[in-house]
C-alpha positions in Angstrom: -17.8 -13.5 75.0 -20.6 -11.3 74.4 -23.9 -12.5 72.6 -23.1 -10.5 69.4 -19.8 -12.2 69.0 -21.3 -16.0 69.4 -23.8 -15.4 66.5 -20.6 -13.9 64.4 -19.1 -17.1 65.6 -22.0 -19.5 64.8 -21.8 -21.1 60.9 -24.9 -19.9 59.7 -26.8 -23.1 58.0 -28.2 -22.7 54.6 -31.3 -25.3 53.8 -32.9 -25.9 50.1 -36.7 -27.0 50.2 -37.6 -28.9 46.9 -41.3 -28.7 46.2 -43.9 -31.6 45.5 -45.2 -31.5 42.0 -44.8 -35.2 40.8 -42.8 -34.9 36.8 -41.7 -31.5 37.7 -39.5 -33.1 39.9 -37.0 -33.1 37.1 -37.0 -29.3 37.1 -35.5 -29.5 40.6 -33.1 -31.9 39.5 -31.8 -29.4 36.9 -31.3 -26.7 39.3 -29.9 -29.2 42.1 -27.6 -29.5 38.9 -26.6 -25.7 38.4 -26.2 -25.0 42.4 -23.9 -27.7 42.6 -22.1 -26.8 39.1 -21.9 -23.3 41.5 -20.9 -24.8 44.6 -23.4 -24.1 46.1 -23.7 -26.8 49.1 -26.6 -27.0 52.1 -26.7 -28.3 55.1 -30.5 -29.2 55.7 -32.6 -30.7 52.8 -36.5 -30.8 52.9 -38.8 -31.9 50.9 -42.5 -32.9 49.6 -43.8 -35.9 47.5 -40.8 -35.9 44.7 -38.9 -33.5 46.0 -38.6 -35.8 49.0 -37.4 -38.0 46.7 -35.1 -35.9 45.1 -33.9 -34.8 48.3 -33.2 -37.9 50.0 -30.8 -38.8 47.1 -28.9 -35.5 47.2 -28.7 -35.8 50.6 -26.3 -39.1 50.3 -24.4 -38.0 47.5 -24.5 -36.1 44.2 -26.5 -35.3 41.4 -25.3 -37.3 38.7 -27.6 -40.1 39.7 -30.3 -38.0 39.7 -30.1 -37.2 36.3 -29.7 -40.5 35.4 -32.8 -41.8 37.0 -34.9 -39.2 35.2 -33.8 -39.5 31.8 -34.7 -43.7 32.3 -38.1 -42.6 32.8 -41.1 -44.0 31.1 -44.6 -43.7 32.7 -44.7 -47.6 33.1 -41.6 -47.3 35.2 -43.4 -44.6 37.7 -46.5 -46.7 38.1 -49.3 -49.4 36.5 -52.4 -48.8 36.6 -52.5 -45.2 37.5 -55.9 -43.8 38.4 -57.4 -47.2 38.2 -59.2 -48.8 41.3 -60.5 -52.2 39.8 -62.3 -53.5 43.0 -63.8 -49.7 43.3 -67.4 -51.3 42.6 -66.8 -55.3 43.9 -65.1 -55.0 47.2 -65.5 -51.8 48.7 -68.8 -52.0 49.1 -69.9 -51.7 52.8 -70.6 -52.2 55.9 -67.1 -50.8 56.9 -66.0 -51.2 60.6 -63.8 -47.9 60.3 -62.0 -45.7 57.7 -59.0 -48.1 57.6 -61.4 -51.1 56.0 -62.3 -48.6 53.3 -59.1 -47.2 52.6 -58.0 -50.8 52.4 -60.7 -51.7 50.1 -61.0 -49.3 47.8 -57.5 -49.5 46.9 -57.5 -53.2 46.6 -55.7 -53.7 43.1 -55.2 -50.6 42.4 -52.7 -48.2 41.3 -49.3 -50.3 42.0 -45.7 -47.9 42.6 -43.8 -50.9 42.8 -41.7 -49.6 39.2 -41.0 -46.4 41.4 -40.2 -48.8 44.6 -37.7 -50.5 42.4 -35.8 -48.2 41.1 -35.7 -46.2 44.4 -34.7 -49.1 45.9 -31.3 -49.1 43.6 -30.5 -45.8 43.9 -31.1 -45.2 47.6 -28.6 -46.3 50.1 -29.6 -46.4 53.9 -25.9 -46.2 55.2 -24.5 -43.0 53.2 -27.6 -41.3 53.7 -27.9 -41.5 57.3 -24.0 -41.1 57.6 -24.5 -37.7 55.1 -23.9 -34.6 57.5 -26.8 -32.9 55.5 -30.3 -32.9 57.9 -33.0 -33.9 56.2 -37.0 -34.1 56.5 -39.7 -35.5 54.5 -43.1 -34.2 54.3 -46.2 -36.5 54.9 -50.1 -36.1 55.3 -50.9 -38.7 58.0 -54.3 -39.6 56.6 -55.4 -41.6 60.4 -54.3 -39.5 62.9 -55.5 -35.8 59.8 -52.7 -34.2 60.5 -49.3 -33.4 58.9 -46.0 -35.2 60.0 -42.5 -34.8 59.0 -39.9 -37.4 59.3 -36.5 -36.9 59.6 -33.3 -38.7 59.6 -33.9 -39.7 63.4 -37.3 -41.2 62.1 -36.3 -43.1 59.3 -34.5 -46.5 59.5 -33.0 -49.1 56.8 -36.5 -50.8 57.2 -38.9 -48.3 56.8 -37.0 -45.2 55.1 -38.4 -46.1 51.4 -41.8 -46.1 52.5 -41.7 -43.1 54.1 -40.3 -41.4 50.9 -43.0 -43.3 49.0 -45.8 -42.0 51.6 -44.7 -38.6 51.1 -44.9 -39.3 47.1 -48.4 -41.2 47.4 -50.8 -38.3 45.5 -53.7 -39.4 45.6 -55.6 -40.4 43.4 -52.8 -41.5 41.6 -51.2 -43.6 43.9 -52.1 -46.0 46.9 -52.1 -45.4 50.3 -49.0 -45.9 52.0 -49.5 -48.1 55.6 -47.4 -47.1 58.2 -46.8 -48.6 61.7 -50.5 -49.1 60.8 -51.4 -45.2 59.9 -52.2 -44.7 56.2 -50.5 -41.9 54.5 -50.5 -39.7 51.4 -48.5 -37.1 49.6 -46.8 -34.9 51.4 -48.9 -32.1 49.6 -51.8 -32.2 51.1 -49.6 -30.6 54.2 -46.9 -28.5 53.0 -46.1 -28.0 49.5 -43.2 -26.7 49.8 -41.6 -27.5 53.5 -40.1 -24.0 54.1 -41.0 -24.4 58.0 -39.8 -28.2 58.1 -36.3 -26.6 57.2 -36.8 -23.7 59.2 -37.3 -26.4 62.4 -34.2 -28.4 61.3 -32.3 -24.7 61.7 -31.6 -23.6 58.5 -31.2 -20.0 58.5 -31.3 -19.0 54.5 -33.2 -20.8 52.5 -33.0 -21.4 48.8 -36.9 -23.0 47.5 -37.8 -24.5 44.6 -41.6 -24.4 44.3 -42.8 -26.4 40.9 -46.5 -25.4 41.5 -48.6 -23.8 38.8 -48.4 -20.1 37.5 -51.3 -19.0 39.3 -50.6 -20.1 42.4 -48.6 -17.6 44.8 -45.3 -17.2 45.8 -44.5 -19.2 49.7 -43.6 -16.2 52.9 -40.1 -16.5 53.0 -37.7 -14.5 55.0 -35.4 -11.4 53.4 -32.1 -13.0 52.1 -33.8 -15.9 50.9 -34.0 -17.7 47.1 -36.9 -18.6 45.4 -36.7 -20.1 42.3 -39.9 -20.8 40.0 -39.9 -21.6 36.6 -40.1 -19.1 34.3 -41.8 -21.1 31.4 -45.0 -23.3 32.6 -44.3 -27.1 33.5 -46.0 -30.0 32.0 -48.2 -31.7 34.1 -47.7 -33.7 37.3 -48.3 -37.2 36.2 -46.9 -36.9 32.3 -43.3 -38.8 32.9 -42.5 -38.6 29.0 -39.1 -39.3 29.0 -38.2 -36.1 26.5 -41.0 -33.5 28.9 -38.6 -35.0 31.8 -35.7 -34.0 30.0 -36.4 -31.0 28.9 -37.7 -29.7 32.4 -34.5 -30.9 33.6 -32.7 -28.1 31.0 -35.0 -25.4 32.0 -34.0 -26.1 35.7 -30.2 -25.7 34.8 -31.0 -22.6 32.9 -33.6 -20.7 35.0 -31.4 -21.6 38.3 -28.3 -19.6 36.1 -30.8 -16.4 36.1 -31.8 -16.2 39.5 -28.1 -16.8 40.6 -27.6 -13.3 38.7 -25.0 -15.7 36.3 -26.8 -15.4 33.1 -28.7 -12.8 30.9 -31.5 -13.4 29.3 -35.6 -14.4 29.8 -37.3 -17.4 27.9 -33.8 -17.8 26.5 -30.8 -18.3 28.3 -27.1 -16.9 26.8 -23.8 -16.4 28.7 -22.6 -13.4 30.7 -20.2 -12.5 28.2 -22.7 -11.9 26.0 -24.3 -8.5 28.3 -22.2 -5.8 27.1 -23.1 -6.7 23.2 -26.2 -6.8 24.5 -26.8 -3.5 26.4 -25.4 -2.5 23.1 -28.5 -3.8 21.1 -30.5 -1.9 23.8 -28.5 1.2 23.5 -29.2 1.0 19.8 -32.9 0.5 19.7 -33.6 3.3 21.9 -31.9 5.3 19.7 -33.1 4.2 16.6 -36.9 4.2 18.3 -36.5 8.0 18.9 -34.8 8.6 15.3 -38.0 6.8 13.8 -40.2 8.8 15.5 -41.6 5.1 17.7 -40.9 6.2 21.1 -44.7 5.4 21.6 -43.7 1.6 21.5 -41.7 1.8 25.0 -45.0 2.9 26.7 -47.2 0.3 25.7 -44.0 -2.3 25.8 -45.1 -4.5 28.8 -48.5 -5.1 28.0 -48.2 -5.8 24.0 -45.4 -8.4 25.1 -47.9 -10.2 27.6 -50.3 -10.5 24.3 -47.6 -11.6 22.3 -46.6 -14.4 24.9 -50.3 -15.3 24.9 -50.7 -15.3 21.3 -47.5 -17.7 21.4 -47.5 -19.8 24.4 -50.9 -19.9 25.6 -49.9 -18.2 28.9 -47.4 -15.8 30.3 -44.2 -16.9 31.2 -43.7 -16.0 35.0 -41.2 -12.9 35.5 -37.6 -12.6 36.4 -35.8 -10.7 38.2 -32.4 -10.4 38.5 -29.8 -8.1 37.8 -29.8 -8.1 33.5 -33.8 -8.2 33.6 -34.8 -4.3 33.7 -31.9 -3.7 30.9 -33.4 -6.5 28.6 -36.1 -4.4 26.7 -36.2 -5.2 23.2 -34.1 -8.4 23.5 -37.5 -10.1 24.7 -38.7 -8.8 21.4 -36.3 -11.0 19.4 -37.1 -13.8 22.2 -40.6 -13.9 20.4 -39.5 -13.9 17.4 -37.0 -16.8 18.5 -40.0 -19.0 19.7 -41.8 -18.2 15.9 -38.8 -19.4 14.4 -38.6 -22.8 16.2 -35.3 -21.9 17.9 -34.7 -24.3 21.0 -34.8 -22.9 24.7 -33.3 -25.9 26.4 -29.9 -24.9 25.7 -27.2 -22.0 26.8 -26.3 -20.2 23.6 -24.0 -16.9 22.5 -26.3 -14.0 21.8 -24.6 -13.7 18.3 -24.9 -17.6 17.7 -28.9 -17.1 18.0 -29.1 -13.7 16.0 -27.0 -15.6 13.3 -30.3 -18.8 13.3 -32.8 -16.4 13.1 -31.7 -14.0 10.8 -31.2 -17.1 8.8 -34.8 -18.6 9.5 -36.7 -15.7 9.1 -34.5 -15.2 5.6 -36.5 -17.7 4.2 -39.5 -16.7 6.1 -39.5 -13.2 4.2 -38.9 -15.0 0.8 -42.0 -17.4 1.2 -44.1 -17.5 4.2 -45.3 -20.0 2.8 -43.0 -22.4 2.5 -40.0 -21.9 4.9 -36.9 -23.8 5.1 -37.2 -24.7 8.8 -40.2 -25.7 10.8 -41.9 -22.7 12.1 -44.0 -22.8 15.2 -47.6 -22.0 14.4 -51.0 -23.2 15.1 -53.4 -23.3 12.5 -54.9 -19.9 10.9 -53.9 -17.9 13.4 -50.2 -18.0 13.1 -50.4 -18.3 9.9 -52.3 -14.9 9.8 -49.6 -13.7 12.6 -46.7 -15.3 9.4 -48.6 -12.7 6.7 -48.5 -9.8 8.6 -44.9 -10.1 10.0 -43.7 -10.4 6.6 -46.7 -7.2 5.3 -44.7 -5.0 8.2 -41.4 -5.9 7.9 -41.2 -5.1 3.9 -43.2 -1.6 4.6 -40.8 -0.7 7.7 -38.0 -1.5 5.1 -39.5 0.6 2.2 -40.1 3.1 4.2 -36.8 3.0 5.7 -37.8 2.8 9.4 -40.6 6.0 8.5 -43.9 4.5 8.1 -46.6 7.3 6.3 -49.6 8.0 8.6 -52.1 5.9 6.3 -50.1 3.0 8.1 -51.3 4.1 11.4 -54.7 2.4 11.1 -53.2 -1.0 10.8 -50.5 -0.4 13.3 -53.0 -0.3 16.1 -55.2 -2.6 14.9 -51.9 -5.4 14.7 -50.0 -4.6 17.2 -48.7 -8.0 18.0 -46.8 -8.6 14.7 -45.9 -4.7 14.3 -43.4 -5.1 17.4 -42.1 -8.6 16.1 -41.5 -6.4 12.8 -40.0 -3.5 14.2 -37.6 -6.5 16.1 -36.9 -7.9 12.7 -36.3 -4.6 11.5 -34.0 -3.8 14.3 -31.9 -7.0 14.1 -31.2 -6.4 10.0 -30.2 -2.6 10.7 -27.6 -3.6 13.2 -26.8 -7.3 12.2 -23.0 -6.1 11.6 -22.6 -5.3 15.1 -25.0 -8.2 16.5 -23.0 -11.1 14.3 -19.6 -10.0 16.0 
């Protein structure tokens, strides 16, 4: 057998490395949710802090429990006392005979995981976890010895298996310290966010990773063939275990994990594959109608007005996508916007038509009185009130002016850019609603 035919011969073993990033562990569980939904399985799991966590229960079984266990949260049933050292100022106060006395003191009554300890303790079971087929490792920052360590199945017994999931989970200074075999750990974090080289060692050969960290921080090296998934809208933050934030980060997972599988169009909002040809459509449409109005100027300068508009909205912006519907879904990000003005929920799949139909209907009654709407609009202060008044100045002059604005307009069109494009999508969406509502 020649060496060419053994690797054809060899299974190759697919690995998926969940990220630390404490309540944005619930993101992971969402898109644990869709690859499964997929059947999508993997034979090594890593993981840091609560993706540990979340790995070692997928790693004995499914995800239903998962979900479970996050929508029970409450921030009482992470932790007490979080951030609070009580005997800070009494008992850690020296002489110290080595770090260990410190550590020890300082952390004397302090922040107590023994709500996270419990409930871990009822979901996790020892026996189907080590009998699982999956390999598994947890990342940990061994805080005595300064140097990483992982743990893997062959490390981790009935006794000591929850404590090493808990070390890897211990961010501090949120959490305790975490004693083991007399070595005191932390989060798993302070090593490896995102154990891509852990899986890599455990011989996974494509990789799917969920990284939870913050917008600006950058993507991990991964090899070509690999999946990284990020989320496209920005997370809450580590330590806010709000039962609804959980749940809602749990829906963004399902959804976002549908767009990088290439299974559903769409950017901030999610819709079905069905939907693409009535949307290429739409596009099809608006390019032509763009040229016929003589606004062919508003593809150039596209990208960059959307990035203020997601600015003006969200506060940041979103991180990109790429998949197969994303360079084709021009001015549908357009009516996205004006989707997030109107209130309209992102944590759910919807039919492209179903969401035209809401917001023609919400901004009906945003063009008859901006200031008093029939649905809650999204708005903060002045501002989008101001962003309200001159959506509603540039719709009606787009629509008296049937699509043709005269060049005493062009003043104010550069100087409000922002709700000019939102207008030209409301305009858009009313001159093809017949087709759009179908």
């Amino acid at each position: 057998m020649t060496e060419s035919t053994e690797k054809v011969q060899k299974a190759e073993k697919t690995g998926i490395v969940l990220g630390g990033g404490g309540s944005r562990g619930s993101y992971e569980i969402g898109v644990l949710q869709t690859l499964t939904d997929q059947g999508r399985t993997f034979d090594v799991v890593t993981g840091t802090s609560i993706g540990a966590i979340c790995g070692a229960l997928y790693t004995q079984g499914s995800v239903d429990h998962l979900t479970d266990w996050i929508g029970s949260f409450t921030q009482d049933s992470v932790a007490r006392n979080l951030f609070v050292f009580p005997a800070q100022y009494t008992s850690a106060q020296g002489p110290f005979q080595d770090a260990g006395s410190f550590f020890a003191a300082f952390s004397k009554n302090g922040p107590q995981i023994e709500p996270l300890r419990q409930k871990l303790e009822s979901l996790f079971d020892y026996k189907t976890f080590a009998s699982s087929p999956k390999d598994f490792g947890c990342m940990t920052y061994n805080v005595t010895k300064q140097q990483p360590q992982m743990f893997t199945k062959e490390d981790m017994t009935a006794d000591n298996a929850i404590d090493v999931l808990l070390a890897s989970a211990a961010y501090f200074p949120a959490f305790n310290f975490v004693t083991l075999n007399g070595d005191y750990y932390i989060d798993g974090g302070f090593a490896e966010t995102n154990p891509v080289q852990a899986a890599q060692k455990l011989g996974a050969d494509s990789l799917v990773v969920v990284d939870v960290q913050d917008m600006d921080v950058p993507d991990p090296v991964l090899n070509p063939g690999d999946l990284l998934i990020r989320p496209i809208w920005k997370l809450a933050y580590y330590l806010d275990f709000d039962g609804v934030t959980l749940r809602n980060q749990v829906a963004l997972g399902q959804l976002d994990a549908l767009k990088y599988l290439d299974l559903a169009p769409g950017y901030l909002y999610t819709f079905y594959p069905g939907d693409w040809n009535h949307m290429q459509r739409l596009e099809t449409s608006a390019m032509e109608l763009v040229a016929a109005e003589g606004e062919s100027w508003m593809l150039e300068k596209m990208d960059p007005v959307m990035e203020e508009i997601y600015q003006f909205i969200l506060g940041y912006v979103p991180r990109k996508l790429e998949n197969k519907y994303t360079h084709e879904f021009i001015f549908g990000r357009i009516l996205e916007c004006m989707g997030l003005i109107a209130g309209i929920s992102p944590y759910r799949q919807m039919h492209f038509n179903d969401f035209i139909r809401e917001l023609l209907e919400k901004f009906s009654a945003f063009d008859s009185n901006p200031d008093k709407t029939r649905t809650p609009m999204l708005y903060h202060a002045m501002e989008m009130k101001g962003l309200q008044d001159m959506l509603v100045f540039f719709h009606s002059a787009i629509q008296g002016f049937n699509g043709h604005l005269p060049k005493e307009f062009g003043i104010l069109r550069e100087k409000y850019l922002l709700p000019y494009y939102l207008a030209w999508g409301w305009h858009l969406m009313e001159k093809f609603r017949l087709f759009l509502l179908i």
